[in-house]
TORMI-925253 format. One record per residue (C-alpha): residue number from 0; x negated, y, z negated. Coordinates in nm, 4 decimals. Each point is the difference from the previous one (the first is absolute). Example, Ala and Ser with C-alpha at 12.3 -4.5 7.8 and 13.67 -1.06 7.14 Angstrom:
! TORMI-925253
{n 0&x -1.2300&y -0.4500&z -0.7800}
{n 1&x -0.1370&y 0.3440&z 0.0660}
END
This chain:
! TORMI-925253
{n 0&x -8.2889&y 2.3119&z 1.7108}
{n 1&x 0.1826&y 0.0495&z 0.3606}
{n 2&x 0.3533&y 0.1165&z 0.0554}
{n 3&x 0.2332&y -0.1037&z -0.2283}
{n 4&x 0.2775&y -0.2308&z 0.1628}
{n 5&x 0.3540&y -0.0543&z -0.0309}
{n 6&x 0.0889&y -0.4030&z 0.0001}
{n 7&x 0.3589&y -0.1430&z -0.0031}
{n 8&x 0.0237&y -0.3587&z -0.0809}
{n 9&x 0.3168&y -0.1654&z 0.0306}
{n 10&x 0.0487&y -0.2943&z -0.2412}
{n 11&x -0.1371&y 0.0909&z -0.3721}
{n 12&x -0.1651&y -0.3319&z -0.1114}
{n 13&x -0.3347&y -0.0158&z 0.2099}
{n 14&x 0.0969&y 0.3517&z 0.0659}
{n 15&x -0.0908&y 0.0970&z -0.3803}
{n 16&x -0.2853&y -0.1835&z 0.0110}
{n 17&x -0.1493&y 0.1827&z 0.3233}
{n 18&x 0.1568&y 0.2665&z -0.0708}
{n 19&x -0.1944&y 0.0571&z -0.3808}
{n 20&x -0.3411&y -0.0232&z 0.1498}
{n 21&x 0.0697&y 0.2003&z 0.2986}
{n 22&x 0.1632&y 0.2815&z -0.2575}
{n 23&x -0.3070&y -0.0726&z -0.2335}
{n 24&x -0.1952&y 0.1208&z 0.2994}
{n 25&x 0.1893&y 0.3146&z -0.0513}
{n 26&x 0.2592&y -0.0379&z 0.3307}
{n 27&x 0.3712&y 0.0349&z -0.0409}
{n 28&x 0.2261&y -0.3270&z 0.0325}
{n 29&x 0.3714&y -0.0496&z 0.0580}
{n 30&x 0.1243&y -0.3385&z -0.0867}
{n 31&x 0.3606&y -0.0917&z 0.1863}
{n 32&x 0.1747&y -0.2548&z -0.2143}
{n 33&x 0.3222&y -0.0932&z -0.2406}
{n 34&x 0.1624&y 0.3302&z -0.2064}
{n 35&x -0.0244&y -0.1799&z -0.3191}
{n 36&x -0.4118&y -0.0678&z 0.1141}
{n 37&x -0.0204&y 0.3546&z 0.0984}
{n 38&x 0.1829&y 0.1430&z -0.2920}
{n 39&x -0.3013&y -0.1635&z -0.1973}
{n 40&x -0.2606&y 0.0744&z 0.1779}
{n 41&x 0.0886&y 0.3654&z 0.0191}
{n 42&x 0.0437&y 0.0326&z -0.3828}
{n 43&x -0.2761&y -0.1858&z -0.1552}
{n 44&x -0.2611&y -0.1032&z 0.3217}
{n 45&x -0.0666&y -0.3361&z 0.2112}
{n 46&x -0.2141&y -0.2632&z -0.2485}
{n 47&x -0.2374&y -0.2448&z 0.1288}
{n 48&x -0.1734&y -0.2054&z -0.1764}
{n 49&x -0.3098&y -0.1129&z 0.1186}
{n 50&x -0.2747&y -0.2882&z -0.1088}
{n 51&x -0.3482&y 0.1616&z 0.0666}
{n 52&x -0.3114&y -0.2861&z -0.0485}
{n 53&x -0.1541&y 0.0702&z -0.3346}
{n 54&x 0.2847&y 0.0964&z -0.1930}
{n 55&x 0.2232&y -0.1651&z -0.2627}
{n 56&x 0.2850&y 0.2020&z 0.1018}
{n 57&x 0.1249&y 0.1269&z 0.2888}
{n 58&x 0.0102&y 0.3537&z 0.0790}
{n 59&x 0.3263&y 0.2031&z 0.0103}
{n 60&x 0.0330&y 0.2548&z 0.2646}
{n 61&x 0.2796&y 0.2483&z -0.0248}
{n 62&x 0.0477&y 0.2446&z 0.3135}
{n 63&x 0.1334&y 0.2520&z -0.2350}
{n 64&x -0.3520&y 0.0266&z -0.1263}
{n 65&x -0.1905&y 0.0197&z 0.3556}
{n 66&x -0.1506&y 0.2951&z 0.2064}
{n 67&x 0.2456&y -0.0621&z 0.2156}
{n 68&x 0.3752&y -0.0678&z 0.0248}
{n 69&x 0.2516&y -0.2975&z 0.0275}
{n 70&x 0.3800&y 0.0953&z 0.0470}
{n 71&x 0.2716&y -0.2131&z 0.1552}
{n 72&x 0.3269&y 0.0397&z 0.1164}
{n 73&x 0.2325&y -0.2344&z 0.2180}
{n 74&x -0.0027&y -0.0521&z 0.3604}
{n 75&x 0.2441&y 0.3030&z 0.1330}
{n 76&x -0.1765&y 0.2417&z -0.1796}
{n 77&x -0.3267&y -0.0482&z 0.1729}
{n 78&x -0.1062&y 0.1898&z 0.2714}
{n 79&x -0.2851&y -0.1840&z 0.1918}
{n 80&x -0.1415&y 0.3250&z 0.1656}
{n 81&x -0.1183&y 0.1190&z -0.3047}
{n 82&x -0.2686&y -0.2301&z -0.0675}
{n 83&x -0.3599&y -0.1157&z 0.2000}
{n 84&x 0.1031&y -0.3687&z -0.0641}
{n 85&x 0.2747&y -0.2163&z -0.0528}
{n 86&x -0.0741&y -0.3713&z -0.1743}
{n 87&x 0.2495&y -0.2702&z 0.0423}
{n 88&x -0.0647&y -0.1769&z -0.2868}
{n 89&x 0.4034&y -0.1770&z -0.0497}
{n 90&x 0.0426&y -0.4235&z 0.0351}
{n 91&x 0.1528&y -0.0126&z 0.3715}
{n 92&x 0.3483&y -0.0796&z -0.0380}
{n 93&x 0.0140&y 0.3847&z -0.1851}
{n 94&x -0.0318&y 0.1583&z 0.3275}
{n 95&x 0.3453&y -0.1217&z 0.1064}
{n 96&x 0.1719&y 0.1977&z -0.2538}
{n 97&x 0.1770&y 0.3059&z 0.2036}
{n 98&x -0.1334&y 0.2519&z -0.2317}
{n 99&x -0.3895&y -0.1517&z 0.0749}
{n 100&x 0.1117&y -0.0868&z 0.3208}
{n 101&x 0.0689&y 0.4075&z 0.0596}
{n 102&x -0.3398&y 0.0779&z -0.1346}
{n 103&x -0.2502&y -0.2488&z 0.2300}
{n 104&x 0.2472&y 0.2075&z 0.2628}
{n 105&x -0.1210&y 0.3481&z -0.1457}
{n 106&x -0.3345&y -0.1206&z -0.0501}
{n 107&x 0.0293&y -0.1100&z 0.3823}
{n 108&x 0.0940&y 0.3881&z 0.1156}
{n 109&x -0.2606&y 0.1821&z -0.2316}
{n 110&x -0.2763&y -0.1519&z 0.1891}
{n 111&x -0.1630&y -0.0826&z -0.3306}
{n 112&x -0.2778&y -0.2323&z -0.0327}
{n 113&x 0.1101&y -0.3146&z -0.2091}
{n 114&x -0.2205&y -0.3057&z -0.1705}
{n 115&x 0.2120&y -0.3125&z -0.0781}
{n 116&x -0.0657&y -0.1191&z -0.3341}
{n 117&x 0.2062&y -0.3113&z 0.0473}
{n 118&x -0.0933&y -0.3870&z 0.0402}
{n 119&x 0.2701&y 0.0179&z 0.2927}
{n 120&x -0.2045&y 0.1884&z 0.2794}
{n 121&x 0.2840&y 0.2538&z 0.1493}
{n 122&x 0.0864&y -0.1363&z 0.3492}
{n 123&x -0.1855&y 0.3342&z 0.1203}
{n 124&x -0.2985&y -0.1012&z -0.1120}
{n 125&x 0.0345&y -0.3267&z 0.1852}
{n 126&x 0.0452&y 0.1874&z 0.3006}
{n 127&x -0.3607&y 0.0943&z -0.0026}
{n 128&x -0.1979&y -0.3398&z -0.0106}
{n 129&x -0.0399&y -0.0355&z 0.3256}
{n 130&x 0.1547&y -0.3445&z 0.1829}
{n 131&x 0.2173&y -0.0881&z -0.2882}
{n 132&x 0.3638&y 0.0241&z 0.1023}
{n 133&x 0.1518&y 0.2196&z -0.2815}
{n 134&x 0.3819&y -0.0183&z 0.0663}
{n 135&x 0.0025&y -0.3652&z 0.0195}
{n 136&x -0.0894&y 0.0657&z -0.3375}
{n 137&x 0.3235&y 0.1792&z -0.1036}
{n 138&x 0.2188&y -0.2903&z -0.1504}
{n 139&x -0.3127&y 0.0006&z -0.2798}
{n 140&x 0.1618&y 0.3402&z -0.1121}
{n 141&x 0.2832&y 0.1114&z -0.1963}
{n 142&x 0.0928&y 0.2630&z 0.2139}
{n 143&x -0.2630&y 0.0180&z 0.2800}
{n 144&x 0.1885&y 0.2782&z 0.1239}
{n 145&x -0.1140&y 0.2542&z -0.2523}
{n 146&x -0.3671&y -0.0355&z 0.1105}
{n 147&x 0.0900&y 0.1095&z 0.3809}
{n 148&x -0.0497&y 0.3498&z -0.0728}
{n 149&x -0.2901&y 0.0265&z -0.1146}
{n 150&x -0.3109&y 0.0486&z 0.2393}
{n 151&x -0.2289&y -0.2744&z -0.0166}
{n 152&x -0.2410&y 0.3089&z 0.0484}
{n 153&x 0.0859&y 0.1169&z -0.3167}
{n 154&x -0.0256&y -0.2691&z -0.2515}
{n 155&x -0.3133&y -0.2062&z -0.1313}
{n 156&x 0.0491&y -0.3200&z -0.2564}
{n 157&x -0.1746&y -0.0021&z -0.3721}
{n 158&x -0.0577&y -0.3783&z -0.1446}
{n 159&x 0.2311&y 0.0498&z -0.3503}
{n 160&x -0.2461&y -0.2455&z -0.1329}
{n 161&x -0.0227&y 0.1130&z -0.3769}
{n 162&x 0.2664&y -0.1996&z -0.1741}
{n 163&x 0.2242&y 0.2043&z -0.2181}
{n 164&x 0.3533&y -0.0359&z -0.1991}
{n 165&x 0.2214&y 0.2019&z -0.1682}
{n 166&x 0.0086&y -0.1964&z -0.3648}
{n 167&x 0.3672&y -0.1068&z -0.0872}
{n 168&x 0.0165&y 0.1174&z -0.3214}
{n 169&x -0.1520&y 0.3431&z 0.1095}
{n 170&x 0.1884&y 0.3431&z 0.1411}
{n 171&x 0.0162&y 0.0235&z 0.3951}
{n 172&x -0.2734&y 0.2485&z -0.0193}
{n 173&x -0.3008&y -0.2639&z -0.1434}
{n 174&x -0.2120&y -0.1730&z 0.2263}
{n 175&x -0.2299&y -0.2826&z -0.1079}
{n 176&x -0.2741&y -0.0883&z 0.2284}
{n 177&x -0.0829&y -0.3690&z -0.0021}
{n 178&x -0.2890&y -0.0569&z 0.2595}
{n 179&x -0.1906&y 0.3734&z 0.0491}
{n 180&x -0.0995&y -0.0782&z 0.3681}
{n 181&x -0.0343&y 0.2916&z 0.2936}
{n 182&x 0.2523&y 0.1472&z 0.2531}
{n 183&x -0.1586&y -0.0907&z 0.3191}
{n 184&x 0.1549&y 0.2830&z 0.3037}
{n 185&x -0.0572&y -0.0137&z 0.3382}
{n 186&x -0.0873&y 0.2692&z 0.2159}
{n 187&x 0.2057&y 0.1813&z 0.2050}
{n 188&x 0.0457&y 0.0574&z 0.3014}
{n 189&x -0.0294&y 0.3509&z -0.0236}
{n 190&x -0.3767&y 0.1278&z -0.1280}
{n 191&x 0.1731&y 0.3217&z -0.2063}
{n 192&x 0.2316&y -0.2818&z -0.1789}
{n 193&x -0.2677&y -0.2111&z -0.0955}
{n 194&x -0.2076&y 0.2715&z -0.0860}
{n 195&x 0.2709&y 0.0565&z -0.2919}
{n 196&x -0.0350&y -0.3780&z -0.1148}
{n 197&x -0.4042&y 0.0587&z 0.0233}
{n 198&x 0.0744&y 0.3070&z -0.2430}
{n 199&x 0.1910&y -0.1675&z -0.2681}
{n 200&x -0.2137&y -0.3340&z 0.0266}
{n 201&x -0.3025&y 0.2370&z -0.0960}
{n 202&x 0.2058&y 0.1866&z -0.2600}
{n 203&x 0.1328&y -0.3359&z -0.1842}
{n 204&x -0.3343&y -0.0972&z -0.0113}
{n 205&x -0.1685&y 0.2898&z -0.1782}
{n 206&x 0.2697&y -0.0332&z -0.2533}
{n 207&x -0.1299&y -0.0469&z -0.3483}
{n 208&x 0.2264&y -0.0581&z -0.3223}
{n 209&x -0.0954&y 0.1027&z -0.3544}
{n 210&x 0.0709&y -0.3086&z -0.2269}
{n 211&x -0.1627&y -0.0148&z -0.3298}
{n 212&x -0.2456&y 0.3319&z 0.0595}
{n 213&x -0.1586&y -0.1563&z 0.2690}
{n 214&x 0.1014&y 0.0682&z 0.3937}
{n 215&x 0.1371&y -0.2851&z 0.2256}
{n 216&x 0.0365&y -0.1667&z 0.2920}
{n 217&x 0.3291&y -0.0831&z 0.0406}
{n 218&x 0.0908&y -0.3702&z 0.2028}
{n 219&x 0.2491&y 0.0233&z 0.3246}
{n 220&x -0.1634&y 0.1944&z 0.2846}
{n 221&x 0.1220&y 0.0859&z 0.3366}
{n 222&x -0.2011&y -0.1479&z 0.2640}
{n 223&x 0.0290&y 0.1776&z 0.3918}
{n 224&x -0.0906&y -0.2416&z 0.2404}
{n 225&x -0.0166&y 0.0021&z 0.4012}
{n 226&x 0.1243&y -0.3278&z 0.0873}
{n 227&x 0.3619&y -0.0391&z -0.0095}
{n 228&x -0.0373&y -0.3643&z -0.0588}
{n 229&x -0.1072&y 0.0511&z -0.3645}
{n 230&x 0.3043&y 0.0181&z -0.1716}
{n 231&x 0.1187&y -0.3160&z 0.1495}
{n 232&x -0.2616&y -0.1383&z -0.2516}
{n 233&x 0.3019&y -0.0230&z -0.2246}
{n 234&x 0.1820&y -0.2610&z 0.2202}
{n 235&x -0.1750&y -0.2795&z -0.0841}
{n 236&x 0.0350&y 0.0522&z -0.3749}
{n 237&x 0.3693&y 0.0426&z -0.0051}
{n 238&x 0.0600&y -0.3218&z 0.2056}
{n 239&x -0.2512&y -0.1690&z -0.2191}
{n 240&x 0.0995&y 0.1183&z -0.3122}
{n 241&x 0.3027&y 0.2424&z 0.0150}
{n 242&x 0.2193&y -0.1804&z 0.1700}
{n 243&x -0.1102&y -0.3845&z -0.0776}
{n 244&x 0.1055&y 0.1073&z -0.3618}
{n 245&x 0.3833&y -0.0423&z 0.1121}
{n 246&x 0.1214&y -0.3720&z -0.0816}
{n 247&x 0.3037&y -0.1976&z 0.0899}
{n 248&x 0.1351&y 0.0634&z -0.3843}
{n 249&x -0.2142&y 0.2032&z -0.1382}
{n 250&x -0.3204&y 0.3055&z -0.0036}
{n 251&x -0.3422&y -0.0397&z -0.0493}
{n 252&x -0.3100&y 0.2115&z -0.0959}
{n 253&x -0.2136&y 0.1131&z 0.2865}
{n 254&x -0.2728&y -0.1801&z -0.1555}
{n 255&x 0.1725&y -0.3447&z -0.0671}
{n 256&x 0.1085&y 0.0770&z 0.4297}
{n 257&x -0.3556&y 0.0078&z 0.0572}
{n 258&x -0.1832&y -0.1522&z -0.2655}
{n 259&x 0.2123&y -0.3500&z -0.0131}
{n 260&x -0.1245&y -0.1216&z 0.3453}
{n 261&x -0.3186&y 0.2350&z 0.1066}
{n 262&x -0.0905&y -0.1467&z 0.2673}
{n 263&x 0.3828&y -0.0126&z 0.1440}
{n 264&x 0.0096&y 0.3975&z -0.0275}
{n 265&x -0.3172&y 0.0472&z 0.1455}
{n 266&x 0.1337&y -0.2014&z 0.3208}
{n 267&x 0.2983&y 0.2259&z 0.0082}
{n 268&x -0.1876&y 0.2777&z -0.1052}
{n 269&x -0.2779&y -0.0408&z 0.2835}
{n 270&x 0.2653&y -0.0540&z 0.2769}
{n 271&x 0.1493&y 0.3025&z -0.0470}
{n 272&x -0.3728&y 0.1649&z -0.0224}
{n 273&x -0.0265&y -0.1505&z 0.3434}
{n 274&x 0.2819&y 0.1395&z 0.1035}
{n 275&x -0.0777&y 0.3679&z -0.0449}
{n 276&x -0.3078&y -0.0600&z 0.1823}
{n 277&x 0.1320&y -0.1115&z 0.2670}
{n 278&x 0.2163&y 0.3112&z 0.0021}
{n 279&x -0.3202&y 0.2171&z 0.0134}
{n 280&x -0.1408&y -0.0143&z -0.3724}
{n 281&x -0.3409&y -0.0255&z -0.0712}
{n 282&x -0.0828&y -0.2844&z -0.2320}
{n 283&x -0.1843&y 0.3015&z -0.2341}
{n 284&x 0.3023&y 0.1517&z -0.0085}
{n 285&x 0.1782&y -0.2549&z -0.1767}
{n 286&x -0.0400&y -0.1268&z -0.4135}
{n 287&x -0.1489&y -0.3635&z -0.0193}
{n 288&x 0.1994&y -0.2579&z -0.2041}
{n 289&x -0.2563&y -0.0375&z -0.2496}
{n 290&x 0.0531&y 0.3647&z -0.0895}
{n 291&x 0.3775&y -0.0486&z -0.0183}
{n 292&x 0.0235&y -0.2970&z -0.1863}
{n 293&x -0.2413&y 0.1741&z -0.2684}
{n 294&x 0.2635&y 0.2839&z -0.0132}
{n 295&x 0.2824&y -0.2360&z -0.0029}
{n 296&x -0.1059&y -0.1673&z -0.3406}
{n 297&x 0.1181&y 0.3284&z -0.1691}
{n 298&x 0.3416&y 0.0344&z 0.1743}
{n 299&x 0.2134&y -0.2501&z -0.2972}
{n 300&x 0.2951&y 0.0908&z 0.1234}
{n 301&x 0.2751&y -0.0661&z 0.2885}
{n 302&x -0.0637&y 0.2794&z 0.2825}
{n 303&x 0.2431&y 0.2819&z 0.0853}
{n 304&x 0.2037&y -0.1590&z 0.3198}
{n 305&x 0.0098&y -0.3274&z -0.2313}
{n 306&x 0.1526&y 0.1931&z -0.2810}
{n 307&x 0.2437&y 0.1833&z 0.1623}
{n 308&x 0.1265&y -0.3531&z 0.2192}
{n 309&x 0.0490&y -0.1142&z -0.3842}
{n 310&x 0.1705&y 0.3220&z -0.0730}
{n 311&x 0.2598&y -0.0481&z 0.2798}
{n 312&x -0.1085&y 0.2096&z 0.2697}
{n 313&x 0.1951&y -0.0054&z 0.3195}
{n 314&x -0.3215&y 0.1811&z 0.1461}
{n 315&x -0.3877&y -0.0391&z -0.0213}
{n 316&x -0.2881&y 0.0794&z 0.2160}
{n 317&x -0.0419&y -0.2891&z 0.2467}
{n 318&x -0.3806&y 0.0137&z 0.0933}
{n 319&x -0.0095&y -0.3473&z 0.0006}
{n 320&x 0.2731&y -0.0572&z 0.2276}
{n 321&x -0.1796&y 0.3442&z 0.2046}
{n 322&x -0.3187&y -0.2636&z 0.0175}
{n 323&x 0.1374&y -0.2866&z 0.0632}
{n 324&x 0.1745&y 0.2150&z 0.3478}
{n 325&x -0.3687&y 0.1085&z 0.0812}
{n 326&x -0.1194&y -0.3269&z -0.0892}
{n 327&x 0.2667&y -0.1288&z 0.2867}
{n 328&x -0.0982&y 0.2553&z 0.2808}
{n 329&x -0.3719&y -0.1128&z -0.0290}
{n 330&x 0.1094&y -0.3708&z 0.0321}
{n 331&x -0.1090&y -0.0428&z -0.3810}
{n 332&x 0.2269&y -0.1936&z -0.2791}
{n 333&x 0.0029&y -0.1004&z -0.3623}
{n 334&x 0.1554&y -0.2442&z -0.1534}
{n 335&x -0.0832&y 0.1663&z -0.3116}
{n 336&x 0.1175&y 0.3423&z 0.1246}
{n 337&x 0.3129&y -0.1573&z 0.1418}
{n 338&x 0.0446&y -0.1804&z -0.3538}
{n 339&x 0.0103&y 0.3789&z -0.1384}
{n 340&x 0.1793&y 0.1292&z 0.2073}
{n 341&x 0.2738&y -0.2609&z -0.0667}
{n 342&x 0.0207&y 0.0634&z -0.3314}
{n 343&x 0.0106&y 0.3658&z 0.0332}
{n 344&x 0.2834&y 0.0090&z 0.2224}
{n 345&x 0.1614&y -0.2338&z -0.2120}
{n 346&x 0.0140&y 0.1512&z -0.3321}
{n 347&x 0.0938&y 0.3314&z 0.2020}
{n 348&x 0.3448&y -0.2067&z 0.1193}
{n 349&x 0.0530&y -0.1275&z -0.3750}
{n 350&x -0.0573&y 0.3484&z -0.0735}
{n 351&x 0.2345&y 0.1526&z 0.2691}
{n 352&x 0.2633&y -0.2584&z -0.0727}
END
């Protein structure tokens, strides 16, 4: 095993889930989120629960049990500089939040490598596709203003394509894992950064799990790539299933988004596919519809952004509307997109109001 690193990861959700198999590979993990979140997962661990294929059951993975360590705290009593990498694994509109806000600042000055875990790219990773016009992009953000900081030098994107939830009737500290898929990072710019990512991809991967007397592989890799076009893959799912699950009145599943008109989502799913290629992706780099739409026939229920509109959120993560803007400097448009988009900004008004 190599050196033993130090990871903070702000936001505790896909942070815990991360965050158990990096500590299962015996590194040391800070998670930055809610006292009564950190409270928990100080006392009694982070649990994720995790479907593996050929079980009845899924798996339960406490940190507290790990080679490794999981400890959390809230966001002033983190200091960045003591850590190799800093994940940024919090829904958008959380940066805004002075205390957060403070910390992406810190983060900034410590000169810290850090991998956004988010489906919101950070405007500083915008700033390094080359020809796309990242503060045109701002009004997409909360708070764009947080992001200027931070060197687009310094900061690669991961894909937060598994789909996990924190079960209602649960304590803050449980995860439940609903579709066991990879993190997929890009590189950074920086060789000795990436060569960190390289490191824990390998270690995650040798990781096996004793269940039952016998020794496991364990679902949910991290995947290092070069291109930093890959974990745009996700765009096209989230504006053909994430988003199309918001309604005039009402939420629906991912799959009924998908699954009630197929060959409607693959239209809007293939345009924005097209899209990202035109921005420099290579079609390789990017996950076929057929393979989504398989995926999507497990995900029964409304997704996250949908949820939270239905909640009565003031704030979401707008990567459609951050599409539809790219869409527009291209020359491209949607009628399907702009349909979303509508009813995005609308529940967000009922919600504000």
């Amino acid at each position: 095993m190599g050196t033993t690193r130090n990871v903070a990861i702000l936001g505790a959700s896909y942070g815990s889930l991360l965050g158990a198999k990096l500590a299962l590979a015996g590194h040391n993990v800070h998670l930055v989120c809610l006292p009564d979140e950190a409270n928990l997962i100080n006392a009694e661990g982070a649990i994720v629960r995790l479907p593996v294929r050929g079980l009845d059951s899924p798996v339960t993975l406490n940190t507290k049990e790990m080679e490794g360590s999981v400890t959390a705290s809230g966001a002033d009593e983190m200091n960045p500089g003591d850590y190799d990498l800093i994940g940024m694994a919090m829904q958008e509109p959380q940066y805004g939040s002075p205390a957060v806000a403070n910390l992406l600042k810190r983060v900034a000055e410590s000169g810290k490598p850090s991998m956004s875990i988010m489906n919101m790219p950070p405007l500083a990773y915008l700033r390094r596709i080359p020809g796309l016009d990242a503060e045109s992009l701002r009004g997409s953000y909360t708070d764009a203003s947080v992001w200027d900081p931070i060197d687009p030098n310094l900061i690669t994107l991961c894909s937060p394509d598994p789909q996990a939830f924190r079960p209602p009737d649960e304590p803050v500290n449980v995860l439940q894992v609903g579709l066991p898929t990879n993190f997929k990072a890009a590189s950074f710019e920086n060789d000795e950064h990436t060569a960190i990512l390289r490191q824990l991809e390998e270690e995650i991967q040798a990781i096996r799990y004793p269940v039952d007397g016998q020794e496991i592989e364990l679902p949910v890799k991290l995947r290092v790539h070069d291109s930093i076009f890959v974990p745009l893959a996700k765009w096209a799912m989230l504006i053909a299933g994430n988003y199309r699950c918001v309604q005039e009145d009402e939420m629906r599943p991912i799959k009924e988004a998908v699954h009630s008109d197929p060959e409607r989502a693959k239209s809007v799913y293939n345009w924005v596919v097209n899209l990202c290629v035109e921005l420099g992706a290579d079609r390789d780099d990017l996950v076929p519809f057929e393979k989504y739409a398989a995926a999507a026939n497990g995900l029964l229920r409304p997704s996250s952004a949908a949820r939270a509109l239905a909640a009565g959120a003031p704030n979401i993560e707008r990567v459609d509307k951050m599409v539809q803007q790219i869409g527009a400097s291209k020359g491209k448009q949607l009628d399907d997109l702009d349909e979303t988009v509508r009813l995005v900004d609308m529940w967000l008004a009922k919600n504000r109001g």
